[in-house]
KEKE-3310 file (N, C-alpha, C; in steps of 0.2 Angstrom, whole numbers, plus 5000, padded with zeros to 4 digits):
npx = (5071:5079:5089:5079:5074:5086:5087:5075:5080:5091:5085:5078:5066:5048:5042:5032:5015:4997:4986:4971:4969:4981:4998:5012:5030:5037:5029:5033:5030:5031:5026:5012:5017:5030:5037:5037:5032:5036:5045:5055:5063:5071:5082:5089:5084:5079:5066:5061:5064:5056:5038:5030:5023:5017:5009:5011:4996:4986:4977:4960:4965:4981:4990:4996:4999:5002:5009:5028:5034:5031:5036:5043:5053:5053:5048:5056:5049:5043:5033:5020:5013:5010:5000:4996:5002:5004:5004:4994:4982:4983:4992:5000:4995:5001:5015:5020:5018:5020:5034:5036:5029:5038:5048:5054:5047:5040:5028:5014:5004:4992:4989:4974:4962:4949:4941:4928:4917:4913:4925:4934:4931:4929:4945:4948:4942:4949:4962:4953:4959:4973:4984:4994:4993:4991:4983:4972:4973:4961:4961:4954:4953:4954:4947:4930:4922:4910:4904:4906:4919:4921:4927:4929:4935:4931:4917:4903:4893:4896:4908:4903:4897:4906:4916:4909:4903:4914:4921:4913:4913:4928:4942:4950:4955:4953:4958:4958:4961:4962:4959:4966:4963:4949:4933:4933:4943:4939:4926:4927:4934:4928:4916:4921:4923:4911:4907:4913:4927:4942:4955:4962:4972:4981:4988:4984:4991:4993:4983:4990:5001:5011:5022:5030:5039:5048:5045:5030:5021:5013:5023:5021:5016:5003:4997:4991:4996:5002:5007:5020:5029:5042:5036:5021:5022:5015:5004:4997:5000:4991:4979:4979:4979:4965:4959:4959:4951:4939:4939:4939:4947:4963:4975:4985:4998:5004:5013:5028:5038:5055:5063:5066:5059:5049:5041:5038:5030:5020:5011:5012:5001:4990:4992:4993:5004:5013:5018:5029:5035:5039:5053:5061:5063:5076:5082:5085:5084:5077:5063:5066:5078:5072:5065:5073:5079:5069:5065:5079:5077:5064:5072:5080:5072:5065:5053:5045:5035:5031:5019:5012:5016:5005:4992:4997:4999:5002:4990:4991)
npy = (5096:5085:5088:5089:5076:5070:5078:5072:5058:5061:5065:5052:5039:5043:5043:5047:5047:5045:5045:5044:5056:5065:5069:5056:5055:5043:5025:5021:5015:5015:5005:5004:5003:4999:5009:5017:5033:5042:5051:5045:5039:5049:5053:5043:5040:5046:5055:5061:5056:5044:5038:5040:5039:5027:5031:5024:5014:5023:5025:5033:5031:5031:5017:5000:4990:4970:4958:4952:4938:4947:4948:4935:4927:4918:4905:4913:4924:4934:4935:4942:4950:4964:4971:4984:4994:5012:5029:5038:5046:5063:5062:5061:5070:5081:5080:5073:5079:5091:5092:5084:5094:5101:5093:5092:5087:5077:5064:5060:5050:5044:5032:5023:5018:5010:5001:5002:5010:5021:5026:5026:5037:5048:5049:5052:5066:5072:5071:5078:5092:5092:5101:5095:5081:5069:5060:5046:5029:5018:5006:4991:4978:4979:4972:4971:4976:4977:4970:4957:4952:4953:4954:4970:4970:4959:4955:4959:4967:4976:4980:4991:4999:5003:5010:5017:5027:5032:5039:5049:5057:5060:5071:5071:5060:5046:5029:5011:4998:4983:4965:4952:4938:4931:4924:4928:4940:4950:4953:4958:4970:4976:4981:4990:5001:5003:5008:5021:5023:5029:5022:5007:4996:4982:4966:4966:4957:4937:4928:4916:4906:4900:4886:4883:4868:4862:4865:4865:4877:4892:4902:4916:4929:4930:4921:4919:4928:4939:4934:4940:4947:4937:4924:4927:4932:4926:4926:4936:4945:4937:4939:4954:4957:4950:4959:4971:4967:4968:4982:5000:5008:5016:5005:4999:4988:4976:4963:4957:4963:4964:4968:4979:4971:4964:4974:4978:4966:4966:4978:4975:4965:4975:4984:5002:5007:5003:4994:4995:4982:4972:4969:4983:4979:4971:4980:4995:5005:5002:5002:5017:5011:5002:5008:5017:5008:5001:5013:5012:5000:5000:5010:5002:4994:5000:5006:5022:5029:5026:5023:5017:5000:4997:4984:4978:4966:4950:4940:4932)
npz = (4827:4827:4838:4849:4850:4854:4867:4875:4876:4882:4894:4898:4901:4904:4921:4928:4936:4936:4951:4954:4952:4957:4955:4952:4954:4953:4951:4962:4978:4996:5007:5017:5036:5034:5032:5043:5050:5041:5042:5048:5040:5032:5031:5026:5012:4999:4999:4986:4976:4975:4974:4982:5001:5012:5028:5042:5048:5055:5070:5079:5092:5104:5101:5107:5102:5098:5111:5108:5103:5088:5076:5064:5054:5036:5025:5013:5013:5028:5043:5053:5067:5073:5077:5072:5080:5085:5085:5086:5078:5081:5088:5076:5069:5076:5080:5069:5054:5053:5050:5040:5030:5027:5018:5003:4989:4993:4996:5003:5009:5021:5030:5035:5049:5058:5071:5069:5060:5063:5069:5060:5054:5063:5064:5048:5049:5057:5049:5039:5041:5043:5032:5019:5015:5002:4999:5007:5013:5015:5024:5024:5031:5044:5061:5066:5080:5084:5074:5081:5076:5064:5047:5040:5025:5021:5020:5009:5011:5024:5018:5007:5014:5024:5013:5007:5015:5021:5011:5007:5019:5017:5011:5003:4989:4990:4992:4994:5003:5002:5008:5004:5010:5004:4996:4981:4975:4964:4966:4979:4976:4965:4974:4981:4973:4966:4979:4979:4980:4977:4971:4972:4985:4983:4987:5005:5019:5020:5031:5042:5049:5063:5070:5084:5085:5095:5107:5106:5104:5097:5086:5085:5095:5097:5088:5076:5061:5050:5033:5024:5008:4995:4995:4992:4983:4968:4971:4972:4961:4952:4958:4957:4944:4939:4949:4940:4930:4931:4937:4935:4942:4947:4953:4966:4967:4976:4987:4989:4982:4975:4966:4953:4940:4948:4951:4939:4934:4940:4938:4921:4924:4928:4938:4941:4949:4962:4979:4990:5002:5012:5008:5014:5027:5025:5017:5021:5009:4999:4992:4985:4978:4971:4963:4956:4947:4939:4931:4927:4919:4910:4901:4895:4888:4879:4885:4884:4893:4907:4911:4903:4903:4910:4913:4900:4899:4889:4882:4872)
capx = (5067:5084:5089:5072:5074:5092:5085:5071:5086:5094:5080:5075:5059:5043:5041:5026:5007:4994:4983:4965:4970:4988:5006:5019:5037:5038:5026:5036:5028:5032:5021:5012:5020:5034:5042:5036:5029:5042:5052:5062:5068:5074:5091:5092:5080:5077:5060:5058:5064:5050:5033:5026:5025:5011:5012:5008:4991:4984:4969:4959:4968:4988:4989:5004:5001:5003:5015:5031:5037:5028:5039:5048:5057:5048:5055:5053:5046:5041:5026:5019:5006:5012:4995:4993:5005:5004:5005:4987:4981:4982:4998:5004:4997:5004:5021:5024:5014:5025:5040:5032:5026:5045:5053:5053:5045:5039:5020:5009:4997:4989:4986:4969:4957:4946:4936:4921:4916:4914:4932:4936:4927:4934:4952:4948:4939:4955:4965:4954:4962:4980:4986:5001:4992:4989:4977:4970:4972:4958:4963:4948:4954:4953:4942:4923:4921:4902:4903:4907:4927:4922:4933:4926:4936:4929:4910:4904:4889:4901:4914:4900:4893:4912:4920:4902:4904:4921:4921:4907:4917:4935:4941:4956:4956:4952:4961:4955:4965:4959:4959:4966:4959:4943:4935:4934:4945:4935:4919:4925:4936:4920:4910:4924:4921:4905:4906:4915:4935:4945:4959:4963:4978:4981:4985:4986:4996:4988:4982:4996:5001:5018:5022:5037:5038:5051:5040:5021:5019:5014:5029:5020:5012:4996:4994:4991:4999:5002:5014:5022:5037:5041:5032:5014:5019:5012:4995:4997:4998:4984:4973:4980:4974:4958:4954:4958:4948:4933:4937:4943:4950:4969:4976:4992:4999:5009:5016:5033:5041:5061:5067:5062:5057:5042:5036:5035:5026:5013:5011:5007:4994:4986:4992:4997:5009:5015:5019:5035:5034:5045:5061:5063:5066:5080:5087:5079:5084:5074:5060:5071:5083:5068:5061:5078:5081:5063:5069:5082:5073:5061:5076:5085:5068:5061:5048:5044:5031:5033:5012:5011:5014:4999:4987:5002:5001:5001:4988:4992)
capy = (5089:5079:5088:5087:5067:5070:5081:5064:5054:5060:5063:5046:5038:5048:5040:5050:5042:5048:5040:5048:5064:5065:5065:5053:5056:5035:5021:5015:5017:5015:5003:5007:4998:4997:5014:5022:5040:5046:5056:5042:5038:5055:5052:5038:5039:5054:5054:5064:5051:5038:5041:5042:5033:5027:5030:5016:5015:5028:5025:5037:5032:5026:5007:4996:4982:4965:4957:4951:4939:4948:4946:4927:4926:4913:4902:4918:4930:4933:4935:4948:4953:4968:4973:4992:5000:5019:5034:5039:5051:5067:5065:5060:5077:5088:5078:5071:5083:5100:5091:5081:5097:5104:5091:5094:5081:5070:5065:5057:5044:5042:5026:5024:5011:5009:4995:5004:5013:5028:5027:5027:5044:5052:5047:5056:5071:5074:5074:5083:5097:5093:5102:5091:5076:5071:5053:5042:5023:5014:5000:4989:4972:4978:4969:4976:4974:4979:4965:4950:4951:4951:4958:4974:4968:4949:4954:4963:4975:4980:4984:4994:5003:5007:5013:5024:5034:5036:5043:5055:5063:5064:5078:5069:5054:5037:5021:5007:4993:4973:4960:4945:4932:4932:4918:4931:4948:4954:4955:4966:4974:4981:4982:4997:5005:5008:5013:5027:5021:5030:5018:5002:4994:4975:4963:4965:4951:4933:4926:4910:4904:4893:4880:4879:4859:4859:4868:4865:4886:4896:4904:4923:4928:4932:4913:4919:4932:4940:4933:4944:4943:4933:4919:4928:4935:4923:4925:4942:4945:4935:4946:4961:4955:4948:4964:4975:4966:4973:4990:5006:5016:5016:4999:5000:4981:4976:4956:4951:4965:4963:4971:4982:4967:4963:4981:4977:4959:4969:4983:4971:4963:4980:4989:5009:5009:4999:4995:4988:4983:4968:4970:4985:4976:4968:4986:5003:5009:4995:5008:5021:5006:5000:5016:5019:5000:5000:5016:5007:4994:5004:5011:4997:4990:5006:5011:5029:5030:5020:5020:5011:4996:4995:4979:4975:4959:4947:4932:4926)
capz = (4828:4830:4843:4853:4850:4859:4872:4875:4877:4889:4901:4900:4901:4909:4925:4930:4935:4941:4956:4957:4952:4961:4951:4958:4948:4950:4954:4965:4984:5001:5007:5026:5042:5034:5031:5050:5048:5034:5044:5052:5034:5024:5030:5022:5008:4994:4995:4981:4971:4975:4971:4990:5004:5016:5035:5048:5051:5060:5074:5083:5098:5102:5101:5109:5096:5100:5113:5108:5097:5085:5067:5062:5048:5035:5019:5006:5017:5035:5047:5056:5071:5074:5080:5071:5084:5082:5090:5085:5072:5082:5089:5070:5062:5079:5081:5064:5048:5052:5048:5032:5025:5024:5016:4996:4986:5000:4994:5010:5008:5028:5031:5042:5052:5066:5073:5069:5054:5066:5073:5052:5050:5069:5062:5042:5053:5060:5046:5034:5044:5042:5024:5018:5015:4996:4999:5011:5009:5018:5028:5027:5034:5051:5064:5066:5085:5083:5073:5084:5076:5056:5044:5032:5017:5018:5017:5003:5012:5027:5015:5005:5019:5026:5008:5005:5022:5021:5005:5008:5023:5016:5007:4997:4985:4996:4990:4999:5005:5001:5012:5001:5012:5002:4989:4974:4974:4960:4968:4982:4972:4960:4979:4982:4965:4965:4985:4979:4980:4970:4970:4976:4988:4984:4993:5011:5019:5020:5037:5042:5058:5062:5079:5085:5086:5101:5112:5102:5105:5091:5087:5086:5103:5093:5088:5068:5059:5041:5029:5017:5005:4989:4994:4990:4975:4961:4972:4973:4953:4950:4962:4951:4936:4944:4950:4935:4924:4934:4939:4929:4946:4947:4958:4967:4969:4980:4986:4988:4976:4977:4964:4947:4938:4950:4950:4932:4932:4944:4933:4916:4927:4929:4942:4940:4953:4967:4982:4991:5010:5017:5006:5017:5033:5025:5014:5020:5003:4994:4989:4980:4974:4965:4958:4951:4944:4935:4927:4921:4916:4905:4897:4891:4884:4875:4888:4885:4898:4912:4912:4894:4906:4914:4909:4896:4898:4881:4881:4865)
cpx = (5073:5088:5082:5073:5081:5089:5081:5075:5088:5090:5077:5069:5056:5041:5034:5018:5004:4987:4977:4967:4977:4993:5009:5022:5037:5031:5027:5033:5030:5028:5019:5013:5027:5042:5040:5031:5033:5046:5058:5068:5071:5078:5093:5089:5078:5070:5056:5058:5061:5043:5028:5025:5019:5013:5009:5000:4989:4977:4966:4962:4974:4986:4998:5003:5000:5010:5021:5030:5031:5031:5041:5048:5055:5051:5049:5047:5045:5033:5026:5013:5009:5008:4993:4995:5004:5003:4998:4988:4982:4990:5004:5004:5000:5012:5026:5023:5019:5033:5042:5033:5033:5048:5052:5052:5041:5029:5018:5005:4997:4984:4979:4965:4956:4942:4930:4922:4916:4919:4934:4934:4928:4940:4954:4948:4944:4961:4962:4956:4967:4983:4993:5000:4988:4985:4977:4972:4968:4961:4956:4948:4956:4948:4938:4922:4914:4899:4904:4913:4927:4927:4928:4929:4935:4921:4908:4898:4893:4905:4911:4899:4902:4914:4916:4902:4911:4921:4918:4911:4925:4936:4949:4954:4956:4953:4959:4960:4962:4961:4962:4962:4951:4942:4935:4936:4941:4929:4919:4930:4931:4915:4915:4924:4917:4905:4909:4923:4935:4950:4959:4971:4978:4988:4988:4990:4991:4989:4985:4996:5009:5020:5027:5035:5041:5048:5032:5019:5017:5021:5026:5015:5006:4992:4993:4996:4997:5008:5014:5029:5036:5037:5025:5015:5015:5004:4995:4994:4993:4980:4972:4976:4965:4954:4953:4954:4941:4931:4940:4946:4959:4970:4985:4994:5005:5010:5023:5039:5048:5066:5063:5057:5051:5039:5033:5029:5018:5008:5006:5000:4990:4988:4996:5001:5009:5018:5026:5036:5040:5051:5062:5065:5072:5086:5082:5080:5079:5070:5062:5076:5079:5066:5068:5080:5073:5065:5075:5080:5070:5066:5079:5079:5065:5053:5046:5044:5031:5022:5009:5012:5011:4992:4990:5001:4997:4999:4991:4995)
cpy = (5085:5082:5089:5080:5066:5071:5075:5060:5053:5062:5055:5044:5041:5042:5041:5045:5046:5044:5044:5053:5066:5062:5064:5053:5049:5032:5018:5018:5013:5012:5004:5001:4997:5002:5020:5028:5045:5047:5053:5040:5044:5057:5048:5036:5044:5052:5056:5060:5044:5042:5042:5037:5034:5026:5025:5019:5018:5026:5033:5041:5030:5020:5005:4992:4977:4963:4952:4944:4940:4949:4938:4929:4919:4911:4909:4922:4930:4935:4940:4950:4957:4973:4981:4994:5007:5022:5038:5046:5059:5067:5063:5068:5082:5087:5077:5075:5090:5097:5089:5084:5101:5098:5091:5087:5075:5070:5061:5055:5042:5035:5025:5019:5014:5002:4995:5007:5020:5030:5028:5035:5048:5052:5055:5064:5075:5074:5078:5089:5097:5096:5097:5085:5074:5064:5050:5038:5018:5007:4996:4981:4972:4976:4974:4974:4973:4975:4957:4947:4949:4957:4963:4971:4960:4950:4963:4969:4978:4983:4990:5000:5007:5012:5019:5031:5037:5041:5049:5061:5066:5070:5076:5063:5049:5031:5017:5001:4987:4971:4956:4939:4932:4924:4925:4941:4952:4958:4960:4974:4982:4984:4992:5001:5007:5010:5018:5027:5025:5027:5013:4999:4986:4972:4966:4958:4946:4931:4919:4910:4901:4891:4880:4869:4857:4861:4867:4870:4888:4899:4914:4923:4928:4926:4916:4928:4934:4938:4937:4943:4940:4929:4920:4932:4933:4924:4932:4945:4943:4938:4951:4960:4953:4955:4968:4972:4969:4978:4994:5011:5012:5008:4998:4992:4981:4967:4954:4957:4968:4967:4973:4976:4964:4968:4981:4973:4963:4974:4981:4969:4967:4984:4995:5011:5002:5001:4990:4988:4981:4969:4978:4985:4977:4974:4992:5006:5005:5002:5011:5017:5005:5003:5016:5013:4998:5006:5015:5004:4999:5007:5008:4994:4995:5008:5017:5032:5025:5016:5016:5005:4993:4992:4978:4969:4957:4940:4928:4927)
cpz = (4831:4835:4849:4854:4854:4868:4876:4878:4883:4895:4902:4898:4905:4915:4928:4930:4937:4944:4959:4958:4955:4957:4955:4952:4945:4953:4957:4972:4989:5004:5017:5030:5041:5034:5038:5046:5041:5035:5047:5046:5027:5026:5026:5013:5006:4993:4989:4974:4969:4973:4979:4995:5009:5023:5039:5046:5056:5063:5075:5090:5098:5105:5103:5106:5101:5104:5108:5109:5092:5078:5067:5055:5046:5030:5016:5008:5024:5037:5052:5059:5076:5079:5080:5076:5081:5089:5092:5081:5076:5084:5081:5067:5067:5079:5074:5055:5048:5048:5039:5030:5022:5019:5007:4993:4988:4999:5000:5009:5017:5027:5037:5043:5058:5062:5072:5063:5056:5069:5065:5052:5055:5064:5053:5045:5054:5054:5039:5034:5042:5035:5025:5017:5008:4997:5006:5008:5014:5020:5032:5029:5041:5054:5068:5074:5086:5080:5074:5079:5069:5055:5038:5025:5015:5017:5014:5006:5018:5024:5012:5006:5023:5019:5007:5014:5023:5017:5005:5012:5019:5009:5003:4994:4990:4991:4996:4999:5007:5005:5006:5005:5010:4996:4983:4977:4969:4964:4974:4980:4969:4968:4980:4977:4967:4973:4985:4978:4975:4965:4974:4978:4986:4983:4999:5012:5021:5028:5037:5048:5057:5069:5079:5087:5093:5107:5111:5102:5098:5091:5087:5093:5102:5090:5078:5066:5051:5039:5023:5013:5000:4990:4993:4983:4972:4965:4971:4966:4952:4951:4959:4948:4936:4945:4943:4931:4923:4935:4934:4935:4946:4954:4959:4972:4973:4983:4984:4984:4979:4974:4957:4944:4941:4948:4941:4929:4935:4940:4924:4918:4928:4936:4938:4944:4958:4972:4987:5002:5013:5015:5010:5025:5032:5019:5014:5013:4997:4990:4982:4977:4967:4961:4953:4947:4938:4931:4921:4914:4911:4899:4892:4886:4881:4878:4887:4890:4901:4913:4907:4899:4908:4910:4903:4894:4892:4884:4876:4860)
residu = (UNK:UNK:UNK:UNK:UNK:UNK:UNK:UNK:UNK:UNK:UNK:UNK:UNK:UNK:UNK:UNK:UNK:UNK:UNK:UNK:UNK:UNK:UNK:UNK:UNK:UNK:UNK:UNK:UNK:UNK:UNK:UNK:UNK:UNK:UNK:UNK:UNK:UNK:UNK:UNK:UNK:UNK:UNK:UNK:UNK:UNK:UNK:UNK:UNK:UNK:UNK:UNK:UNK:UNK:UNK:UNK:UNK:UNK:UNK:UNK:UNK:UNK:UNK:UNK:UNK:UNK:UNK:UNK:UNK:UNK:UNK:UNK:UNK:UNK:UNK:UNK:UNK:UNK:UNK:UNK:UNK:UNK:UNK:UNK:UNK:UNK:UNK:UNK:UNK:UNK:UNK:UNK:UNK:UNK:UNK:UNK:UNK:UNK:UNK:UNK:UNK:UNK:UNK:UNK:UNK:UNK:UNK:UNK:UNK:UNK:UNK:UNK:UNK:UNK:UNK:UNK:UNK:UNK:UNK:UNK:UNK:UNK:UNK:UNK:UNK:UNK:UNK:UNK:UNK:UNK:UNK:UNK:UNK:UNK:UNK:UNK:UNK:UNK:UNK:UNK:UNK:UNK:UNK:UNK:UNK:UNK:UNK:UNK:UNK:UNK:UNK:UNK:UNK:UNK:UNK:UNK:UNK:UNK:UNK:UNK:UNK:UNK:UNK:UNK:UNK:UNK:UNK:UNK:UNK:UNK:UNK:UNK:UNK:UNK:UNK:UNK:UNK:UNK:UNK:UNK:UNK:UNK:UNK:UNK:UNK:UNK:UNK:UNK:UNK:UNK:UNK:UNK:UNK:UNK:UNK:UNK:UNK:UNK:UNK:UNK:UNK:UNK:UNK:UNK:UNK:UNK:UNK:UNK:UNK:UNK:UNK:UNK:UNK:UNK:UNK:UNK:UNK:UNK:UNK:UNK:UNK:UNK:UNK:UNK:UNK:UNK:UNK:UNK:UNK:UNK:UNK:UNK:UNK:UNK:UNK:UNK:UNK:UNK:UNK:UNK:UNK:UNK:UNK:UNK:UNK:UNK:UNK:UNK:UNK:UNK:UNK:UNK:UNK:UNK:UNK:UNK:UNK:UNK:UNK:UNK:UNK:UNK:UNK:UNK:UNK:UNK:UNK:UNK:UNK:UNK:UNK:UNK:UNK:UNK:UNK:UNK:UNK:UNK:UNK:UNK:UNK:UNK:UNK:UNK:UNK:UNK:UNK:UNK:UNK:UNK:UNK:UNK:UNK:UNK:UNK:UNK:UNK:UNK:UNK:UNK:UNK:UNK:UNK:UNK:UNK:UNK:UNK:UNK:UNK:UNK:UNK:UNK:UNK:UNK:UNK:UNK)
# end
């Protein structure tokens, strides 16, 4: 017995989750846009030591994004209309999935959108084919061209009607990715539960803008952008919690998270994982830094399981 409580010891805390039927080691994620396709980063980063990482946004077809200047640097975060560049889904799973499926440890979450609900379900089509890819994360706050430039994740039967037909064709776990810009996260939170979600993404980045004053220009070429980074945590959290109070599938948060001790705050609020996007501009190892620092952390505090965390938080 007291060696068994030794052995315990010195493995540590259990870092393990599971996300819609899928074990990640950690909860610590690669958030999509911000980590390319994978393979640019597994010189620099032990994949196997994070819990998985999400690829850009894959369309149907390759996208050049939006013209230049498309990042600025913002107080406690930056802004981004980067316009869903990519290569396109076919030449992701010919060019970039062979190389994936070699690397040990390396879980794949494919990021995907279209403008259409049937560019969504072309896109999945295509990678229920590809083996090597352990989820989907719907990316529903792209614009509906079919409908005169609305957003899926801001109205609740659009959203409905996308989550319910994805779900139907794919043939792995579909986490859905929020919109923030909404008046109540809850509501379309629960609209992607009952459409089938298994898990959910939150937040995406909030819709901003910024003027250069000595020239009167927007400062992004695109006139609005996303801001991400510390400055949307405290909304971000909120959202968490917000949603989890309503749903029972797995919610991987994300907003602003710098260092262990956010992945933690996210975590109490109800998330089972997370995600870390912009502090990787500013240190490609942020990810795996964090994974290892929340490790810690769990240690020092007497965490066992790193998923006792989740919806921790103490009202009273």
């Amino acid at each position: 017995m007291e060696q068994s409580l030794k052995s315990k010891a010195r493995k540590g805390p259990d870092m393990r989750v599971n996300i819609a039927g899928v074990e990640l080691v950690s909860p610590v994620i690669a958030a999509s846009g911000t980590f390319g396709y994978g393979v640019e980063f597994e010189e620099i980063v032990s994949l196997e030591r994070i819990g998985a990482f999400v690829t850009k946004g894959l369309s149907k077809e390759p996208m050049a994004g939006h013209p230049a200047p498309r990042i600025i640097e913002t107080a406690s975060g930056m802004m981004n209309a980067i316009g869903l560049q990519n290569m396109g889904v076919k030449a992701f799973v010919e060019q970039k999935m062979p190389r994936l499926r070699q690397i040990p440890g390396a879980v794949v979450i494919a990021n995907i959108f279209g403008f259409t609900i049937h560019d969504c379900l072309e896109v999945i089509n295509v990678l229920n084919d590809a083996p090597g890819i352990a989820m989907y994360e719907l990316n529903a706050s792209c614009p509906n061209t079919s409908h005169g430039g609305m957003v899926f994740g801001t109205d609740p039967k659009l959203l409905d009607e996308l989550v319910f037909r994805t779900e139907r064709v794919s043939t792995r776990p579909l986490i859905v990715k929020l919109s923030p810009n909404v008046t109540s996260i809850s509501q379309m939170a629960k609209v992607a539960q009952d459409s089938g979600a298994q898990a959910l993404s939150l937040v995406n980045t909030f819709l901003s803008m910024a003027i250069d004053i000595e020239t009167r220009k927007p400062r992004i070429a695109n006139v609005t952008a996303g801001l991400s980074g510390p400055a949307i945590k405290p909304i971000a959290v909120r959202m968490v919690y917000e949603a989890a109070k309503v749903v029972k599938i797995p919610i991987l948060g994300m907003g602003g998270i710098l260092r262990a001790e956010d992945a933690v705050e996210f975590m109490l609020a109800g998330a089972s994982a997370v995600q870390v996007g912009t502090a990787s501009y500013a240190d490609p190892r942020a990810v795996e830094n964090i994974a290892a620092g929340l490790k810690r952390w769990c240690a020092s505090n007497d965490v066992a399981e790193v998923k006792k965390l989740t919806g921790g938080i103490v009202l009273h």
